[in-house]
PAVEXSE-407542 format. One line per field, with one value per atom (N, C-alpha, C): residue number from 1; atom name; x, y, z. Coordinates in nm, 3 decimals. Layout:
! PAVEXSE-407542
nr <- c(NUM, ...)
atom <- c(CA, ...)
u <- c(X, ...)
v <- c(Y, ...)
w <- c(Z, ...)
This chain:
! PAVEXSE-407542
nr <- c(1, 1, 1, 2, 2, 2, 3, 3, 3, 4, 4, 4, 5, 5, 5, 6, 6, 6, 7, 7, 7, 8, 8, 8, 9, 9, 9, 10, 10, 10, 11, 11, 11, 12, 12, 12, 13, 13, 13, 14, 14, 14, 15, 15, 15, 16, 16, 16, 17, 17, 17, 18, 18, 18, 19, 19, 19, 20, 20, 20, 21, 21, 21, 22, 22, 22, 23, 23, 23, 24, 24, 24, 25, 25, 25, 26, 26, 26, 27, 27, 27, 28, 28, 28, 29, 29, 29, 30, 30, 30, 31, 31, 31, 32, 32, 32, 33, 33, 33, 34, 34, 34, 35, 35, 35, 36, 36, 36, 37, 37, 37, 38, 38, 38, 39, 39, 39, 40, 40, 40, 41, 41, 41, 42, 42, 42, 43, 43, 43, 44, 44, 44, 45, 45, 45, 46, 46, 46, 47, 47, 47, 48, 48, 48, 49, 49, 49, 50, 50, 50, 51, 51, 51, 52, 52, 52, 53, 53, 53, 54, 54, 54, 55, 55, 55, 56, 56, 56, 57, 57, 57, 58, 58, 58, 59, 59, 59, 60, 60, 60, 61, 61, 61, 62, 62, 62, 63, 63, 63, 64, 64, 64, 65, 65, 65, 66, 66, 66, 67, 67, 67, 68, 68, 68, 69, 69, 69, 70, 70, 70, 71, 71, 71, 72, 72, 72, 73, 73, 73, 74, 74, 74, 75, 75, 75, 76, 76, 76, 77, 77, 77, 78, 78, 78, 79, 79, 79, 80, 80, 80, 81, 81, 81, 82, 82, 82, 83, 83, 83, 84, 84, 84, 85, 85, 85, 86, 86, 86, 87, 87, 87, 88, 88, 88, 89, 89, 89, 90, 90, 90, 91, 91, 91, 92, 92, 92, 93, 93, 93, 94, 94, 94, 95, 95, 95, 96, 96, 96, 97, 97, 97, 98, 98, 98, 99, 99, 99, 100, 100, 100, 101, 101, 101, 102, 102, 102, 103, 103, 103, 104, 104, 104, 105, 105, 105, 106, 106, 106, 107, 107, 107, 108, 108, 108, 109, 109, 109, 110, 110, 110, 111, 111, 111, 112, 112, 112, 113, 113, 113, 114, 114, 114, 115, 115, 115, 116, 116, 116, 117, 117, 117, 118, 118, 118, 119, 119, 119, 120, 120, 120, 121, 121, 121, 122, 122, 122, 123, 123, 123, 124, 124, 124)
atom <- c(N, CA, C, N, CA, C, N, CA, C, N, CA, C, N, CA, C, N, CA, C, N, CA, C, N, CA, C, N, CA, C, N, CA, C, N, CA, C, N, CA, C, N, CA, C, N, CA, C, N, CA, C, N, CA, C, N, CA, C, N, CA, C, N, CA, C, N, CA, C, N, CA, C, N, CA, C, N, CA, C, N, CA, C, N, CA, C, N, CA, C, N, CA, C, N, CA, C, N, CA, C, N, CA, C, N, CA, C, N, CA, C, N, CA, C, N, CA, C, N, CA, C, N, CA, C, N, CA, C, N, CA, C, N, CA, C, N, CA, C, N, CA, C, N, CA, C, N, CA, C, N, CA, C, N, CA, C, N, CA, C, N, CA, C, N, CA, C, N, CA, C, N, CA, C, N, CA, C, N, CA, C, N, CA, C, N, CA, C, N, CA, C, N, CA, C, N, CA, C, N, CA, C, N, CA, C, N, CA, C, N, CA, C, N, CA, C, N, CA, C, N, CA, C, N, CA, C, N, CA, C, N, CA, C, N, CA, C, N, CA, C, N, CA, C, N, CA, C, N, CA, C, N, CA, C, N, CA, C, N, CA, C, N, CA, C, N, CA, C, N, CA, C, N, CA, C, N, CA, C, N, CA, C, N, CA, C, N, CA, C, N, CA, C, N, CA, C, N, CA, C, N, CA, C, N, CA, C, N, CA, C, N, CA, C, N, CA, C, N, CA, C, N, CA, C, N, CA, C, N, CA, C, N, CA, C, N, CA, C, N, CA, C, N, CA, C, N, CA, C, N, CA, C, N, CA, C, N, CA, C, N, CA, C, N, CA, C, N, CA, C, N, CA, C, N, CA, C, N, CA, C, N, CA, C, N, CA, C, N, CA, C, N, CA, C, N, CA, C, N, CA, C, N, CA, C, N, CA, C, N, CA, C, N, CA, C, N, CA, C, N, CA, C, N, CA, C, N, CA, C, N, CA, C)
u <- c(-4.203, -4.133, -4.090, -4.074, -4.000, -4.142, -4.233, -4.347, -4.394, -4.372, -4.355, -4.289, -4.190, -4.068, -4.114, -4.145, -4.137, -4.302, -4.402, -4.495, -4.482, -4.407, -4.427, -4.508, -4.455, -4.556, -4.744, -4.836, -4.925, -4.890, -4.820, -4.819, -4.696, -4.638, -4.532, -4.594, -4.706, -4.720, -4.844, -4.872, -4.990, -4.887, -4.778, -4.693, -4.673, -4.612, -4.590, -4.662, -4.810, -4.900, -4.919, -4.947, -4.941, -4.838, -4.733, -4.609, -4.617, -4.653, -4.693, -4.834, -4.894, -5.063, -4.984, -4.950, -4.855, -4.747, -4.667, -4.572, -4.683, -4.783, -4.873, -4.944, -4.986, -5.061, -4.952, -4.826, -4.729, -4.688, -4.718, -4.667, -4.808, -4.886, -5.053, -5.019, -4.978, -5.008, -4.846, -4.805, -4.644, -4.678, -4.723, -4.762, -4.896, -4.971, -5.080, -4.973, -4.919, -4.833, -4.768, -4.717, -4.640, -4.747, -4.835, -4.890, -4.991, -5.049, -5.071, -5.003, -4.866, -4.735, -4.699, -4.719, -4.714, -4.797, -4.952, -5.074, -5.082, -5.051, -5.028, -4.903, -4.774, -4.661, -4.740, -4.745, -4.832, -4.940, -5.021, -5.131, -5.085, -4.967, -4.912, -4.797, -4.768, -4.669, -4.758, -4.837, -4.986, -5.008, -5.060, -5.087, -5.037, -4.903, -4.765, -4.760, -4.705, -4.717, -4.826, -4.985, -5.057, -5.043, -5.008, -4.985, -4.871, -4.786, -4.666, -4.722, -4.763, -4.835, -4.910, -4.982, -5.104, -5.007, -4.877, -4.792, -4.748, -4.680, -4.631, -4.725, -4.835, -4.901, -4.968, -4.939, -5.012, -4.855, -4.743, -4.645, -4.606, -4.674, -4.661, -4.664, -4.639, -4.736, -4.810, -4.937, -5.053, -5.016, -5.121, -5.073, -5.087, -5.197, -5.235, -5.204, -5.044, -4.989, -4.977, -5.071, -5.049, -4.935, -4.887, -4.768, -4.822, -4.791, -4.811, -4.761, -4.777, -4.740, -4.656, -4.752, -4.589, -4.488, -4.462, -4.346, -4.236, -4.122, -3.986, -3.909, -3.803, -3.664, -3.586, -3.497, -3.482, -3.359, -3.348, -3.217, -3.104, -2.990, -2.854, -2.814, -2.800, -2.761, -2.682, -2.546, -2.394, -2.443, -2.372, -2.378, -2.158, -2.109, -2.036, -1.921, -1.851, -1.811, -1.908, -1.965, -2.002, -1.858, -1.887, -1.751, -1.815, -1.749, -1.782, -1.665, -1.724, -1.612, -1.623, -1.471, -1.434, -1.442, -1.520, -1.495, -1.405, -1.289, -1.213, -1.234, -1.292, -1.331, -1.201, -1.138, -0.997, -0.905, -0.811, -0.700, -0.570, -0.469, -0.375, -0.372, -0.367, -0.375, -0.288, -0.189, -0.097, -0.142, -0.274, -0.350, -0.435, -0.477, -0.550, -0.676, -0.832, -0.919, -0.947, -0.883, -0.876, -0.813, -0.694, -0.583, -0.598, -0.672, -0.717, -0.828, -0.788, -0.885, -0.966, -1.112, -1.161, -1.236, -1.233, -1.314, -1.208, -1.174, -1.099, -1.190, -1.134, -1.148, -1.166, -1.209, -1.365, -1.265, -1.358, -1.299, -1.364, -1.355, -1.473, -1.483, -1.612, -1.650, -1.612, -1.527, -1.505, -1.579, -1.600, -1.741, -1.827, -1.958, -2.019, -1.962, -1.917, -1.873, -2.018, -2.055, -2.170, -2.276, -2.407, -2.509, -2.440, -2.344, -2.295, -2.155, -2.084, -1.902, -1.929, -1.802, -1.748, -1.659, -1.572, -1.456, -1.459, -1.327, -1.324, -1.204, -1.108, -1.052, -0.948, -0.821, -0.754, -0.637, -0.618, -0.511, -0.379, -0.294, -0.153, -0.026)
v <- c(-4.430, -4.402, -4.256, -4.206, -4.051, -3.959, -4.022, -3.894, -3.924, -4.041, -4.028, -3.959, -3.918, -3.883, -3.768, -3.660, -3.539, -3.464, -3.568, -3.548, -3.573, -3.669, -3.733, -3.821, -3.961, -4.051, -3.962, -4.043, -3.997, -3.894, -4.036, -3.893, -3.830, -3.830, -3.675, -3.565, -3.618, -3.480, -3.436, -3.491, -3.442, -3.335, -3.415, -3.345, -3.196, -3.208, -3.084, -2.979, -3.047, -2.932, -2.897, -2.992, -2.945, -2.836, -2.871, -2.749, -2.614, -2.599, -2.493, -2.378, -2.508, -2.426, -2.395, -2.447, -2.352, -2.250, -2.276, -2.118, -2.036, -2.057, -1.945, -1.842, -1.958, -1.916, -1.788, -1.879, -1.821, -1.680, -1.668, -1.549, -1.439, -1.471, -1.399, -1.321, -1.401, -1.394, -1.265, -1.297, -1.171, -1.091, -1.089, -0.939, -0.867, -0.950, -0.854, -0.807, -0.906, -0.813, -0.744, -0.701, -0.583, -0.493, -0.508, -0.404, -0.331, -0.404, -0.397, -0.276, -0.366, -0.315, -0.123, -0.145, -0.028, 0.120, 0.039, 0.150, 0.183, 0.095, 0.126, 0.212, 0.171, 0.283, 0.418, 0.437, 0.542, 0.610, 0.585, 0.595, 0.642, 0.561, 0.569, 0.704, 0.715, 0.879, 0.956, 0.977, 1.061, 1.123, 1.040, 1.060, 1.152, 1.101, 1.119, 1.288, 1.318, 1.451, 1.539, 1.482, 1.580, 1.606, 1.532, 1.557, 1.654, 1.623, 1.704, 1.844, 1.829, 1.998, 2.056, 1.982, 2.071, 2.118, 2.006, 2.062, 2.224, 2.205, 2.358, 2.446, 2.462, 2.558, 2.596, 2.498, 2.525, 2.607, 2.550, 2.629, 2.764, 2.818, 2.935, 3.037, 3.151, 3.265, 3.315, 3.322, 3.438, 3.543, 3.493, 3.613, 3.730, 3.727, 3.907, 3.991, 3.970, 4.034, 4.025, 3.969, 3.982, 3.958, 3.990, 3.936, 3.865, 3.754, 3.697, 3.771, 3.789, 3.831, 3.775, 3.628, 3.518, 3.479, 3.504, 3.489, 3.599, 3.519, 3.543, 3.539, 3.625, 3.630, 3.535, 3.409, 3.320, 3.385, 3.254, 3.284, 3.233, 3.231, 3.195, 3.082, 2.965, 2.827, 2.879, 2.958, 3.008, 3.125, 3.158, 3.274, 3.310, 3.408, 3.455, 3.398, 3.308, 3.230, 3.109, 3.065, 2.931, 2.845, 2.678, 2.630, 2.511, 2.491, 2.414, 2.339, 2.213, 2.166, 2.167, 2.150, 2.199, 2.057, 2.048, 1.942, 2.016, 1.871, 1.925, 1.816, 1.831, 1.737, 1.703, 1.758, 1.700, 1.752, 1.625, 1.621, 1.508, 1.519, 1.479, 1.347, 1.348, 1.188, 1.112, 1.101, 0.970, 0.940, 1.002, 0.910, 0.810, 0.748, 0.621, 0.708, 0.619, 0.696, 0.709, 0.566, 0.547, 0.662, 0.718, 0.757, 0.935, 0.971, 1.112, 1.136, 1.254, 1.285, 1.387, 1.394, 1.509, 1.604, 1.551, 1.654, 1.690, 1.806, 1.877, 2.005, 1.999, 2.145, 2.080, 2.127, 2.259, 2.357, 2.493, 2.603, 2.687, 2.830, 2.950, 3.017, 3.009, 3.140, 3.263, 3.333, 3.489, 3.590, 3.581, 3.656, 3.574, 3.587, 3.597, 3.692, 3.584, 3.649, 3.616, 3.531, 3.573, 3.427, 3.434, 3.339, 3.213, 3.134, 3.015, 3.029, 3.134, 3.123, 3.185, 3.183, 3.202, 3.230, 3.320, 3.348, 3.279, 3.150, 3.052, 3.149, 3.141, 3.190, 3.017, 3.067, 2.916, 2.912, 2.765, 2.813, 2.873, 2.938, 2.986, 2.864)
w <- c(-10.001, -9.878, -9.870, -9.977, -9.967, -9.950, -9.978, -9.987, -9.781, -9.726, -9.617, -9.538, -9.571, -9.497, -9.500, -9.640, -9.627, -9.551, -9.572, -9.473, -9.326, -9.267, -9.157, -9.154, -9.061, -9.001, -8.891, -8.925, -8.867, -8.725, -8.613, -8.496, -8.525, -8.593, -8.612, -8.650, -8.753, -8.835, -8.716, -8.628, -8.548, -8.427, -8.415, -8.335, -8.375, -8.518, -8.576, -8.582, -8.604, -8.608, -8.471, -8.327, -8.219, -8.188, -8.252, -8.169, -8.235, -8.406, -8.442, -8.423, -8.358, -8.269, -8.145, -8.086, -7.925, -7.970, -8.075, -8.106, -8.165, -8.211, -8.316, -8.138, -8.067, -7.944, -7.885, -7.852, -7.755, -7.822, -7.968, -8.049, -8.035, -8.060, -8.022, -7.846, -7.780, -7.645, -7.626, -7.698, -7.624, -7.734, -7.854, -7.899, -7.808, -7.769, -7.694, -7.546, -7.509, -7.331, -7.416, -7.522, -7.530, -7.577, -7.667, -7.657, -7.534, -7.461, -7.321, -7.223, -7.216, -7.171, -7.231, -7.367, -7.424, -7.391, -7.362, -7.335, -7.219, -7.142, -6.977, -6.928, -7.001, -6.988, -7.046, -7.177, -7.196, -7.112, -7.084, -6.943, -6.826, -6.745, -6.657, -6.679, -6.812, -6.828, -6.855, -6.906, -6.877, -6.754, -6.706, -6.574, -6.476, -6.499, -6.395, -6.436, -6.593, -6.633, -6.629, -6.612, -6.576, -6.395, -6.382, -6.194, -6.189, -6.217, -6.242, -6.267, -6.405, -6.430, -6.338, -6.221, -6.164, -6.060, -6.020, -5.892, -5.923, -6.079, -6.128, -6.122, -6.133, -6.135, -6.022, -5.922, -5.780, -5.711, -5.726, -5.663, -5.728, -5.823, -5.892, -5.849, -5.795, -5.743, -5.833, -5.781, -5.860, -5.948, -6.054, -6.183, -6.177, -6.007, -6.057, -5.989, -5.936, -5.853, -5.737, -5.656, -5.510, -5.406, -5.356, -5.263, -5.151, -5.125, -4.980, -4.876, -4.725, -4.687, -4.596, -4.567, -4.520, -4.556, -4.709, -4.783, -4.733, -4.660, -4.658, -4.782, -4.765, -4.855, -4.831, -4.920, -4.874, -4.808, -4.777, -4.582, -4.632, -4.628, -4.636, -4.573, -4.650, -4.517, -4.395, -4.451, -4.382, -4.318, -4.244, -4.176, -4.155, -4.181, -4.107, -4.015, -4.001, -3.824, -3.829, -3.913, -3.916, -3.938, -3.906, -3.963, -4.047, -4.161, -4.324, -4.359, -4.370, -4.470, -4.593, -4.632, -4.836, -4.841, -4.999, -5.052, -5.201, -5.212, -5.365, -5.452, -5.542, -5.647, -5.691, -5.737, -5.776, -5.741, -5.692, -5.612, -5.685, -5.654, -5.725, -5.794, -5.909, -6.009, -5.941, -5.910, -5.841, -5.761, -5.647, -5.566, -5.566, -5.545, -5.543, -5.455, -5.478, -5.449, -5.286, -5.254, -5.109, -5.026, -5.111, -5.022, -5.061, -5.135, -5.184, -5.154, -4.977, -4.916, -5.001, -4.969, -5.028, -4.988, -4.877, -4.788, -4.667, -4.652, -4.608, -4.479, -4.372, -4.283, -4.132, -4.059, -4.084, -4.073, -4.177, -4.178, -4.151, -4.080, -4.051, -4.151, -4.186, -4.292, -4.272, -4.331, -4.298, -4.377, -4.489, -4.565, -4.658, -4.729, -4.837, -4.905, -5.068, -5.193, -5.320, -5.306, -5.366, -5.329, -5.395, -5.305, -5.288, -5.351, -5.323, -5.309, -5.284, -5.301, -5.166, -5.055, -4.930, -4.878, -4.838, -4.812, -4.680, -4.727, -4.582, -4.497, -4.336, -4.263, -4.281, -4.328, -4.356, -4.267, -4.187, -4.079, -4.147, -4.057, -4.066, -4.098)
Protein backbone atom coordinates (compact mmCIF):
# COMPACT_ATOMS: atom_id res chain seq x y z
CA UNK A 1 0.00 0.00 0.00
CA UNK A 2 2.78 2.57 0.74
CA UNK A 3 4.60 1.96 -2.55
CA UNK A 4 1.07 3.02 -3.93
CA UNK A 5 0.69 6.01 -2.29
CA UNK A 6 4.07 7.38 -3.13
CA UNK A 7 3.55 6.51 -6.88
CA UNK A 8 -0.08 7.27 -7.25
CA UNK A 9 -3.12 5.30 -8.32
CA UNK A 10 -3.05 4.72 -12.24
CA UNK A 11 -5.18 7.96 -13.18
CA UNK A 12 -3.39 10.17 -10.67
CA UNK A 13 -0.15 9.44 -11.79
CA UNK A 14 -1.45 10.04 -15.47
CA UNK A 15 -2.84 13.25 -14.05
CA UNK A 16 0.47 14.23 -12.70
CA UNK A 17 2.27 13.68 -15.61
CA UNK A 18 -0.52 15.53 -17.64
CA UNK A 19 -0.14 18.70 -15.42
CA UNK A 20 3.70 18.61 -15.55
CA UNK A 21 3.57 18.32 -19.68
CA UNK A 22 1.25 21.68 -19.54
CA UNK A 23 3.63 23.63 -16.84
CA UNK A 24 6.84 22.30 -18.94
CA UNK A 25 4.71 23.67 -22.26
CA UNK A 26 3.41 26.90 -20.41
CA UNK A 27 7.25 27.47 -19.22
CA UNK A 28 8.76 26.89 -23.04
CA UNK A 29 6.02 29.20 -24.31
CA UNK A 30 6.73 32.55 -21.76
CA UNK A 31 10.48 32.11 -22.11
CA UNK A 32 10.16 32.37 -25.97
CA UNK A 33 7.41 35.78 -25.50
CA UNK A 34 10.05 37.18 -23.49
CA UNK A 35 12.61 36.58 -25.52
CA UNK A 36 10.58 37.64 -28.58
CA UNK A 37 9.46 40.58 -26.50
CA UNK A 38 13.18 41.30 -25.88
CA UNK A 39 14.40 41.37 -29.81
CA UNK A 40 11.59 43.37 -30.91
CA UNK A 41 12.08 46.10 -28.04
CA UNK A 42 15.62 45.98 -29.21
CA UNK A 43 14.71 46.36 -33.05
CA UNK A 44 12.11 48.75 -32.32
CA UNK A 45 15.00 51.10 -30.19
CA UNK A 46 17.15 50.64 -33.15
CA UNK A 47 15.16 51.83 -35.35
CA UNK A 48 13.70 54.70 -33.47
CA UNK A 49 17.57 55.94 -32.78
CA UNK A 50 18.64 55.59 -36.28
CA UNK A 51 15.64 57.85 -37.27
CA UNK A 52 16.41 60.09 -34.63
CA UNK A 53 20.04 60.33 -35.96
CA UNK A 54 19.12 61.05 -39.63
CA UNK A 55 16.55 63.92 -38.08
CA UNK A 56 19.96 65.44 -36.33
CA UNK A 57 21.85 65.55 -39.11
CA UNK A 58 19.29 66.75 -41.56
CA UNK A 59 18.51 69.81 -39.11
CA UNK A 60 22.24 70.62 -38.96
CA UNK A 61 23.55 73.39 -41.03
CA UNK A 62 26.12 72.50 -43.67
CA UNK A 63 29.65 71.86 -42.84
CA UNK A 64 31.03 73.85 -45.48
CA UNK A 65 29.99 76.99 -44.52
CA UNK A 66 27.30 78.23 -46.42
CA UNK A 67 24.73 80.56 -44.95
CA UNK A 68 21.17 80.24 -46.00
CA UNK A 69 19.86 83.11 -46.98
CA UNK A 70 16.28 82.54 -45.67
CA UNK A 71 17.53 82.02 -42.35
CA UNK A 72 16.36 84.74 -39.88
CA UNK A 73 17.78 85.75 -36.42
CA UNK A 74 15.49 84.32 -34.04
CA UNK A 75 12.69 86.89 -32.93
CA UNK A 76 11.83 87.65 -29.34
CA UNK A 77 8.32 86.17 -28.19
CA UNK A 78 7.93 89.85 -26.02
CA UNK A 79 8.23 92.92 -27.39
CA UNK A 80 8.36 96.13 -25.13
CA UNK A 81 4.42 97.16 -23.90
CA UNK A 82 3.38 93.68 -24.46
CA UNK A 83 1.23 92.48 -21.38
CA UNK A 84 2.40 88.85 -19.57
CA UNK A 85 1.45 87.10 -16.88
CA UNK A 86 3.98 86.15 -13.82
CA UNK A 87 3.88 82.89 -12.81
CA UNK A 88 5.50 82.35 -8.95
CA UNK A 89 6.44 78.95 -8.31
CA UNK A 90 6.52 79.52 -4.75
CA UNK A 91 4.28 81.24 -2.70
CA UNK A 92 3.55 81.13 0.94
CA UNK A 93 3.60 77.54 2.85
CA UNK A 94 0.43 78.22 5.04
CA UNK A 95 -1.48 78.15 1.78
CA UNK A 96 -3.25 75.33 0.61
CA UNK A 97 -2.76 74.67 -3.18
CA UNK A 98 -6.27 75.70 -3.95
CA UNK A 99 -5.98 78.99 -2.27
CA UNK A 100 -2.19 79.96 -3.54
CA UNK A 101 -2.63 81.86 -6.58
CA UNK A 102 0.18 81.54 -9.01
CA UNK A 103 -0.28 83.16 -11.72
CA UNK A 104 -0.43 86.70 -11.15
CA UNK A 105 -0.84 90.12 -13.62
CA UNK A 106 -1.11 91.01 -16.64
CA UNK A 107 1.78 93.19 -16.44
CA UNK A 108 3.53 95.52 -19.32
CA UNK A 109 6.85 94.70 -20.24
CA UNK A 110 9.01 97.77 -19.77
CA UNK A 111 12.46 96.39 -21.03
CA UNK A 112 14.50 93.20 -22.13
CA UNK A 113 17.13 92.28 -19.43
CA UNK A 114 18.38 89.43 -21.07
CA UNK A 115 16.96 86.58 -23.75
CA UNK A 116 14.51 85.20 -21.06
CA UNK A 117 14.39 87.89 -17.98
CA UNK A 118 12.01 91.18 -18.45
CA UNK A 119 11.63 94.20 -16.77
CA UNK A 120 7.75 94.00 -15.94
CA UNK A 121 5.92 97.96 -15.29
CA UNK A 122 4.20 96.92 -11.65
CA UNK A 123 1.09 98.84 -10.51
CA UNK A 124 1.54 101.76 -7.86
Amino acid sequence: MSSSLKRGSGSQSNALAWRREVNRQQEIALSKAKQYQATEKARRAKEYNEALGRQEKESLPSLSGEVDSNETPPRSLFAPGSRVWLYMERVKPALTKKLAHRWHGPFRIKKKVEEFAYELELPN
